[in-house]
GUMI-95642 format. One record per atom (N, C-alpha, C): residue number from 1; x, y, z. Coordinates in steps of 0.1 Angstrom, whole numbers. Layout:
// residues N
- nr:X:Y:Z
- NUM:X:Y:Z;
...
END
This chain:
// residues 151
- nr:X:Y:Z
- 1:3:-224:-248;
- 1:-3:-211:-245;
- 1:-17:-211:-250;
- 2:-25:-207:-241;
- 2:-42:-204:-245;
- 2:-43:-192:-254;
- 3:-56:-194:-261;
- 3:-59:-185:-269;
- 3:-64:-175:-259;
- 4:-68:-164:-264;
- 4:-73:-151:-253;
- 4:-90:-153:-260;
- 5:-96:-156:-249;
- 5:-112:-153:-249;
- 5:-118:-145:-257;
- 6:-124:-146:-268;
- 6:-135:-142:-281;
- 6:-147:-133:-268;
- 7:-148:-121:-268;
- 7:-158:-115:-267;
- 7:-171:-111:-274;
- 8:-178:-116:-269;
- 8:-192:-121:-276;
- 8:-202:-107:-274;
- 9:-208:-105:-285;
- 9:-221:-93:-285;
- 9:-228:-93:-271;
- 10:-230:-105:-266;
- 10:-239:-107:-256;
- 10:-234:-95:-245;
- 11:-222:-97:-243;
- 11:-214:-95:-233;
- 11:-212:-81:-230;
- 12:-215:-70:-242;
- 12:-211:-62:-247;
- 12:-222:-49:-250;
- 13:-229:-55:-254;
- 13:-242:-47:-262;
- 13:-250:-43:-246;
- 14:-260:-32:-253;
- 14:-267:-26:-245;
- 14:-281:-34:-244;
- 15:-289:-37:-232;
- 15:-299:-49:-235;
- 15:-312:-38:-232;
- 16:-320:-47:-238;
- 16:-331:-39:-236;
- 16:-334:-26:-242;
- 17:-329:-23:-255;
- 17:-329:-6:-258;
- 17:-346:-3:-256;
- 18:-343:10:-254;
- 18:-354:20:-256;
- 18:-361:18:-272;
- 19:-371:17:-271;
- 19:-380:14:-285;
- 19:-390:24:-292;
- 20:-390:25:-302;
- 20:-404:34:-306;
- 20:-411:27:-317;
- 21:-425:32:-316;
- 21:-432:27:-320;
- 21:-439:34:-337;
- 22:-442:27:-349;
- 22:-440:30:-361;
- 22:-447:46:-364;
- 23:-459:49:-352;
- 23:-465:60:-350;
- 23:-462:71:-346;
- 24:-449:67:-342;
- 24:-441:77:-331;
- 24:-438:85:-345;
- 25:-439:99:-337;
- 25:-432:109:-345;
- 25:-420:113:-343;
- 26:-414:116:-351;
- 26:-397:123:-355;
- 26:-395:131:-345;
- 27:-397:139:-340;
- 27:-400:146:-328;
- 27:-396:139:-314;
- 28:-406:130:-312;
- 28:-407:117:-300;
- 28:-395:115:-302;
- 29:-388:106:-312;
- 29:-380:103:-315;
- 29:-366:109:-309;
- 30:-365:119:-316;
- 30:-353:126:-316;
- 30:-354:134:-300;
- 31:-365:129:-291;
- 31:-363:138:-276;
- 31:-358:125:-270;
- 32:-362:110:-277;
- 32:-359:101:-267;
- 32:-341:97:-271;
- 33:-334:101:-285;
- 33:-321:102:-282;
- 33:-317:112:-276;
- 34:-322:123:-274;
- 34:-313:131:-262;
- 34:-313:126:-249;
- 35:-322:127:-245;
- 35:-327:119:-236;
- 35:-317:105:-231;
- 36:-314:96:-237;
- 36:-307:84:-239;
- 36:-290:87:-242;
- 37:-290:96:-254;
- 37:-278:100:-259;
- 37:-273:88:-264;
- 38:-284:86:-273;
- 38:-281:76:-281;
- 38:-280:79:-298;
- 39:-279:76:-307;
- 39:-280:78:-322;
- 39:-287:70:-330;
- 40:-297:63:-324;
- 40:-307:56:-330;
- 40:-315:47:-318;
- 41:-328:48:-331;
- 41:-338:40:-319;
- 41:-343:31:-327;
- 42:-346:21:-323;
- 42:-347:6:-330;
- 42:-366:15:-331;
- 43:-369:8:-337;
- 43:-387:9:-345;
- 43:-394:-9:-344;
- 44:-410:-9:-336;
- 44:-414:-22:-334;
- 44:-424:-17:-338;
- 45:-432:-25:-344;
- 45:-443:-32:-352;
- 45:-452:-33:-337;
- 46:-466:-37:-336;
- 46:-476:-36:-329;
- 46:-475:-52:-322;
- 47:-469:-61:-328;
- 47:-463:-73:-324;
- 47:-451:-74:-314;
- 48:-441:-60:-313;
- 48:-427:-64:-311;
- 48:-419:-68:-318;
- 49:-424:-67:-329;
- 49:-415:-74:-341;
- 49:-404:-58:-349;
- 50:-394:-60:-345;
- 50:-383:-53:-352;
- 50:-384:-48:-369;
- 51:-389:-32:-368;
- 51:-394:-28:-385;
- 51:-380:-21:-389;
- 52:-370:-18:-379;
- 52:-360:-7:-384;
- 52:-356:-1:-374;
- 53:-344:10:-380;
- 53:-337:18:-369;
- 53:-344:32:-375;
- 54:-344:40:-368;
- 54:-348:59:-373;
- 54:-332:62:-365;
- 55:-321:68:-373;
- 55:-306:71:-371;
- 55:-311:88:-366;
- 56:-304:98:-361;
- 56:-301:110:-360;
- 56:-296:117:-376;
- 57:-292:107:-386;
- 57:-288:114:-395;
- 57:-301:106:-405;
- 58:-310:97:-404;
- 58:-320:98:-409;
- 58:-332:109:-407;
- 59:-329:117:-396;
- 59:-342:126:-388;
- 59:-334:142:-401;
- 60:-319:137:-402;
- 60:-315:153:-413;
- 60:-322:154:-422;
- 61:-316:143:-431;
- 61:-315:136:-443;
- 61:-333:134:-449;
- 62:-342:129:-443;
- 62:-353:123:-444;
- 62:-363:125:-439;
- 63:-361:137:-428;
- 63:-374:145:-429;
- 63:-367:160:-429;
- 64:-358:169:-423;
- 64:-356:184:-420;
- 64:-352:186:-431;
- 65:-341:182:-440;
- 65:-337:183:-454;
- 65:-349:182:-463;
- 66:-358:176:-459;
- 66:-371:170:-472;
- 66:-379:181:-466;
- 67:-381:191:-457;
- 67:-388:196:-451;
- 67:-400:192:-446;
- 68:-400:181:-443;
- 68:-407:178:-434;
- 68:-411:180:-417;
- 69:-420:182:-410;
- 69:-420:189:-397;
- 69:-421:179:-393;
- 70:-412:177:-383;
- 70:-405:167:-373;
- 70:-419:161:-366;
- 71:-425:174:-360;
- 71:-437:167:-352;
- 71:-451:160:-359;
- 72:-451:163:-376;
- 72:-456:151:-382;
- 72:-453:142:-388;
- 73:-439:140:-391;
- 73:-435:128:-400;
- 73:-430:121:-391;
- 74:-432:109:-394;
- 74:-431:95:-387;
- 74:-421:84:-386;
- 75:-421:73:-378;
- 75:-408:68:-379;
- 75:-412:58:-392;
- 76:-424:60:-396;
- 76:-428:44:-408;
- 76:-425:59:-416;
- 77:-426:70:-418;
- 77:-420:74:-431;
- 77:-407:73:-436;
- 78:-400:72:-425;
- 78:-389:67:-426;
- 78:-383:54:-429;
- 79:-390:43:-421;
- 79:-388:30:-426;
- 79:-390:29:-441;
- 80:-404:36:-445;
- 80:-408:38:-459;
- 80:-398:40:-463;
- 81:-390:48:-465;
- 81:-377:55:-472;
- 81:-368:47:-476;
- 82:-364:39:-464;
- 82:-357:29:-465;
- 82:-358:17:-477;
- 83:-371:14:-473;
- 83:-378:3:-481;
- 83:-375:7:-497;
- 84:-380:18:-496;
- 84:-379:23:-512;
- 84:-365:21:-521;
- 85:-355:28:-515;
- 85:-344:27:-515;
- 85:-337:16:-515;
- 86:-341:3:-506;
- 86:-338:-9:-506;
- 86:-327:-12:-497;
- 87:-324:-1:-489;
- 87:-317:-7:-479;
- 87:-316:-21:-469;
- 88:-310:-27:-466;
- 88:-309:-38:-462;
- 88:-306:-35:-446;
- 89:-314:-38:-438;
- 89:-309:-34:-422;
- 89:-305:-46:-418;
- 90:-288:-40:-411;
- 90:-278:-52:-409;
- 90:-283:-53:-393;
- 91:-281:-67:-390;
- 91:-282:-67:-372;
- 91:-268:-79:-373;
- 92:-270:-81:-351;
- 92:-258:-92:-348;
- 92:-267:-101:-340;
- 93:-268:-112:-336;
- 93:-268:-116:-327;
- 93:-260:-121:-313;
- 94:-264:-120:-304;
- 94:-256:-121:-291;
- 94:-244:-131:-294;
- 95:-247:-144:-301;
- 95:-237:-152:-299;
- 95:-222:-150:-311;
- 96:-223:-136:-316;
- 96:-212:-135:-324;
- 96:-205:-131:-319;
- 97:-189:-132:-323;
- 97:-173:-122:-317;
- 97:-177:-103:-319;
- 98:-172:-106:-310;
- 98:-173:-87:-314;
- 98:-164:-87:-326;
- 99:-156:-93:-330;
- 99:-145:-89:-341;
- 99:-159:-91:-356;
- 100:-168:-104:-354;
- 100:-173:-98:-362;
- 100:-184:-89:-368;
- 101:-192:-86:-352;
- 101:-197:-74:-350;
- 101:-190:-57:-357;
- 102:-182:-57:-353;
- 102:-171:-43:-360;
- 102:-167:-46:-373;
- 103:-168:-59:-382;
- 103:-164:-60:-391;
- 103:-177:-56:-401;
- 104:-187:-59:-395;
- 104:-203:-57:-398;
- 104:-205:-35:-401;
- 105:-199:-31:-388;
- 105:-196:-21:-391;
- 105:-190:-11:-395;
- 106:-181:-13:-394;
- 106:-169:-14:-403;
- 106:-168:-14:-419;
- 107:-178:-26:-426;
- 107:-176:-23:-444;
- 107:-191:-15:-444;
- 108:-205:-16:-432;
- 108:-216:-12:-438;
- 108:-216:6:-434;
- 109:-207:5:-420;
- 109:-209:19:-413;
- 109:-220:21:-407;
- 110:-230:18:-403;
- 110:-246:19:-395;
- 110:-239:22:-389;
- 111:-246:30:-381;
- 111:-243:38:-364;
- 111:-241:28:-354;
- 112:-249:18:-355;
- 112:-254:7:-344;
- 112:-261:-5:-353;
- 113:-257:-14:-344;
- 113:-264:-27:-348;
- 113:-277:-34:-339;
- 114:-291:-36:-347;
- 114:-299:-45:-332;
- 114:-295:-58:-334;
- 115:-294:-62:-321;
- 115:-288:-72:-318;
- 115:-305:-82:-313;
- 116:-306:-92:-325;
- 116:-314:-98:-326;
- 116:-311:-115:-322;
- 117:-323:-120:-312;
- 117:-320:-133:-310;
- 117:-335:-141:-310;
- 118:-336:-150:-321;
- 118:-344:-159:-324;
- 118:-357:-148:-327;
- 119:-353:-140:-334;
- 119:-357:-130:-345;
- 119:-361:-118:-337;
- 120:-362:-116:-324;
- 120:-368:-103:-315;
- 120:-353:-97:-307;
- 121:-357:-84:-310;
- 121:-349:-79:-303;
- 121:-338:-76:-290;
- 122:-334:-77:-284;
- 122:-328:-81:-273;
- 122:-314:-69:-271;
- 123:-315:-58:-278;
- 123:-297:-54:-273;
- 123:-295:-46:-283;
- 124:-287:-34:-285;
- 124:-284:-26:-291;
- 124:-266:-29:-292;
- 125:-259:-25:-302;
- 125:-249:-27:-301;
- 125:-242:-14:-305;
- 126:-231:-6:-306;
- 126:-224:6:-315;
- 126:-211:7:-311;
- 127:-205:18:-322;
- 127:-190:15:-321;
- 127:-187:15:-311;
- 128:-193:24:-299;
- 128:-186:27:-286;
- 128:-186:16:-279;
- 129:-199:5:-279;
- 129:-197:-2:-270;
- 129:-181:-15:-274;
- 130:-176:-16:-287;
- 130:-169:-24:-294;
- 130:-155:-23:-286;
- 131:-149:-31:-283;
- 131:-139:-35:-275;
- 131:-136:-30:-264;
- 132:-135:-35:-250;
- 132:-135:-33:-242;
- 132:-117:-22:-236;
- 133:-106:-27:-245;
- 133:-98:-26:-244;
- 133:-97:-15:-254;
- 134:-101:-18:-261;
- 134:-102:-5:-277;
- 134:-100:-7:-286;
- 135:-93:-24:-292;
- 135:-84:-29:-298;
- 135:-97:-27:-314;
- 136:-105:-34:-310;
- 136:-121:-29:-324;
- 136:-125:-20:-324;
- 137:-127:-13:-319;
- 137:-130:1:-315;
- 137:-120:11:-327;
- 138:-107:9:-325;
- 138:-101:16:-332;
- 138:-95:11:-340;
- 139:-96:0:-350;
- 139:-98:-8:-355;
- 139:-108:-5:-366;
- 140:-120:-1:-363;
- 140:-135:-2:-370;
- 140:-132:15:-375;
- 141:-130:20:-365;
- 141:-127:37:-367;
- 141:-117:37:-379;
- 142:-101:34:-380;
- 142:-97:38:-389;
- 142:-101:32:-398;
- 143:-108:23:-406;
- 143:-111:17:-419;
- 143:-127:25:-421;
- 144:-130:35:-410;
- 144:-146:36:-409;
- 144:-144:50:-419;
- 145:-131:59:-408;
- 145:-133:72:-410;
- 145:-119:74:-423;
- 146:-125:82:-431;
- 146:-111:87:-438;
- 146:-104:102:-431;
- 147:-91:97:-436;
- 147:-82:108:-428;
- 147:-81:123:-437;
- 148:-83:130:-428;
- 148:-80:143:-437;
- 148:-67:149:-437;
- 149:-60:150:-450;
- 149:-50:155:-455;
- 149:-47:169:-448;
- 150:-35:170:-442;
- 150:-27:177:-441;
- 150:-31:192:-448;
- 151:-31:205:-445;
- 151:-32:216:-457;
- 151:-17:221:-453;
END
């Protein structure tokens, strides 16, 4: 009996995401996920070179919480933030299993992964796009989300 075929990031992920630039304002930002209906937008450097994600719950947390006005705080204040803090931005590359793509999200939780190949961007990855069948999908979800008790 054959093994069942390893589904690979390539196969899976969204290519080409929508990008903003480190100038772009919180604002821009947050019209280009509605817009998209997406929950994050990858951030490129004047090179193309991949500086970060700006999340929907970084736009709360990091500027409207801090009071900051959307239409001047930036997506490098944000990266800033990050940096400070020391967060580590996780990515996948195309040639990984989705199994360990969801595992990726699964212990770190990021909304989405960029999906980086030979260090430039190429592909957006997130829970939704994770198993075609559902099997990681819901998988990633129970270990992701905790369950609320009964009252």
């Amino acid at each position: 009996m054959s093994r069942p075929k390893k589904t690979k990031v390539r196969e899976i992920m969204t290519e080409n995401p929508s990008t903003a630039e480190m100038e772009s304002t919180i604002e821009e930002i947050a019209t280009m996920m509605k817009e998209e209906d997406v929950a994050a937008i990858p951030i490129i450097d004047e090179d193309g070179e991949l500086m970060g994600l700006v999340t929907d719950r970084d736009i709360v947390v990091l500027c409207i919480a801090e009071g900051h006005d959307a239409s001047e705080c930036r997506a490098e204040d944000i990266i800033r933030a990050h940096l400070k803090r020391g967060a580590a931005m996780q990515s996948a590359s195309p040639e990984m299993d989705e199994a360990e793509a969801a595992l990726i999200l699964s212990e770190n939780q990021p909304q989405c992964l960029p999906v980086l190949e030979k260090g430039r961007l190429v592909g957006m990855i997130s829970l939704n796009d994770l198993g075609k069948s559902g099997r990681e999908r819901d998988r990633v979800r129970n270990r992701a989300m905790p369950r609320k008790k009964a009252s």
